[in-house]
N, C-alpha and C positions, 0 to 999 in steps of 0.2 A: 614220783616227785615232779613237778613242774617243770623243774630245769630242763627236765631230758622226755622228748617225745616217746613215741614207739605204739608200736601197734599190741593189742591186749590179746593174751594167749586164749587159744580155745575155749579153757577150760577152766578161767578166770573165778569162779565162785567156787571150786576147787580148796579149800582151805590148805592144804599141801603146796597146792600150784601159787597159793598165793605166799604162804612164805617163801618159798623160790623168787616167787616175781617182784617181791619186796628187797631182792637184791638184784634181780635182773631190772627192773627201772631204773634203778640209779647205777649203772653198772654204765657208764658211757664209754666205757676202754680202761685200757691201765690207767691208775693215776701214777703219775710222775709225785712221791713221796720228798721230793727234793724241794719241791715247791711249797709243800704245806708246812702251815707254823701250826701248831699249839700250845695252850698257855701252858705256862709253866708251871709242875707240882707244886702246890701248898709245901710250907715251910713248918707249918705247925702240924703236930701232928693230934691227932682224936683218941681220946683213950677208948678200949673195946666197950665200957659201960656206956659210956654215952652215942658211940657208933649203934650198937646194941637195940638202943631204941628205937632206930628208925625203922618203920614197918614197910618191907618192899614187897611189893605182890607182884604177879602177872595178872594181865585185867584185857578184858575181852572188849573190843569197840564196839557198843551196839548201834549207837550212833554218830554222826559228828557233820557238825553244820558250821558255817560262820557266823561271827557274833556282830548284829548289827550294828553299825558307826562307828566298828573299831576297824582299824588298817592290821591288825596283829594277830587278833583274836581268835581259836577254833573252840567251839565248847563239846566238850567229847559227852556223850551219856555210856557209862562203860559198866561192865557185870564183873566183880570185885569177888565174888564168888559168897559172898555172902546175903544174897538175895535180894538185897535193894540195890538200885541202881545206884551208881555215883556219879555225879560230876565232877568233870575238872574241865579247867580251862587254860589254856597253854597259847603262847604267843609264837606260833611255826605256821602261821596262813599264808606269809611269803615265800616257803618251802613245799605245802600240800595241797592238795587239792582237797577236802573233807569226805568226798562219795572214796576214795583210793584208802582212805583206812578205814572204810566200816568193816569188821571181819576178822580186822587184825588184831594179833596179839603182844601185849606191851608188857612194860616195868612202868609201873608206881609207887611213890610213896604215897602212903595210904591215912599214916596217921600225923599230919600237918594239920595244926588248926585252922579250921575255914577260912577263903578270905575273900572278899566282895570285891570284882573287879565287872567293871560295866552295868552295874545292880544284881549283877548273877554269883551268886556261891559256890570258889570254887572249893573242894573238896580233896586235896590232892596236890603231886605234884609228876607231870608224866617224863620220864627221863633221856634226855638227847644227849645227842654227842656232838660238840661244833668244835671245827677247825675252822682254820684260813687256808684257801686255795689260789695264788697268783693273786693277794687283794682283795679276794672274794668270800663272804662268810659263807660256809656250808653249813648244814644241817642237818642230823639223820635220829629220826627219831627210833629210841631203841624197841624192835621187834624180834620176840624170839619165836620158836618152834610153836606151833599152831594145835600141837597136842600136847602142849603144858595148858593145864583146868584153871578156868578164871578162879581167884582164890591162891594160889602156891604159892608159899611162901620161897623168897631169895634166903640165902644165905654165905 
C-alpha cells in the first residue's frame, strides 16, 4: 500500500510470499481498533434470491496500470478463469501502487453490467473494505490465498 514504506522480501515474485506480504505491507503495528469507525449495517435486508445472483469470483491480476487524467482510476486486466481477460476499473490509486498488485489474487463480482468510466469498459466490480482511522479513510483491497484458481466461485 502507499501509506506504509518497507523494504521488499527476497522472494517477492513468490506467489506465497506475496499473499503474506499482502498483509505484511500494510501491517504498520497494532491498530488501536478504538479509533476506527465503520459504517453502520444496512437496515434492509436482501432476500437469498436476489443475494443469489450476484456472481463472486476470485480473479487473478495479470495486469494493472493507471488510467490516464483520472486522479482515482487503476484499470486491472485480470484472468476470471474463463479465458478471456476482463477488465475492471476501480477507483483505490490513492491507496496502490498498480506494479504491487500484479499477481495478486482477489474477489470480484463478475456479473454487473458493463459500465464506461474514462471511455474504458469496466466489467466488474473488485471488492474493498474501507474504514475510518483517526479521520483518515483506509482502504484494503480484498486478497485471498494465492492457491485459489482464477475462476472459483465464493459462496
Amino acid at each position: 500500500m502507499k501509506s506504509v514504506g518497507g523494504a521488499a522480501s527476497a522472494d517477492e515474485g513468490d506467489e506465497a510470499s506475496g499473499f503474506a506480504g499482502a498483509f505484511a505491507a500494510s501491517d504498520a503495528g497494532p491498530i488501536d481498533f478504538s479509533k476506527v469507525q465503520i459504517e453502520p449495517l444496512f437496515a434492509d435486508e436482501v432476500d437469498f434470491d436476489t443475494f443469489s445472483k450476484s456472481d463472486f469470483r476470485a480473479v487473478k491480476v495479470l495486469a494493472c496500470e493507471e488510467v490516464p487524467k483520472s486522479k482515482k482510476l487503476l484499470q486491472f486486466r485480470l484472468d476470471d478463469g474463463s479465458g478471456n481477460e476482463r477488465v475492471i476499473l476501480s477507483g483505490i490509486k490513492e491507496f496502490y501502487d498498480p506494479e504491487e498488485l500484479v499477481g495478486k489474487t482477489c474477489i470480484a463480482i463478475t456479473n454487473l453490467p458493463p459500465r464506461k468510466m474514462m471511455g474504458i469498459e469496466s466489467c466488474g466490480m473488485l471488492i474493498s473494505a474501507i474504514h475510518e482511522e483517526e479521520g483518515e479513510e483506509k482502504l484494503h483491497l480484498l486478497m485471498v490465498d494465492p492457491h485459489i484458481p482464477a475462476g472459483a466461485k465464493l459462496y
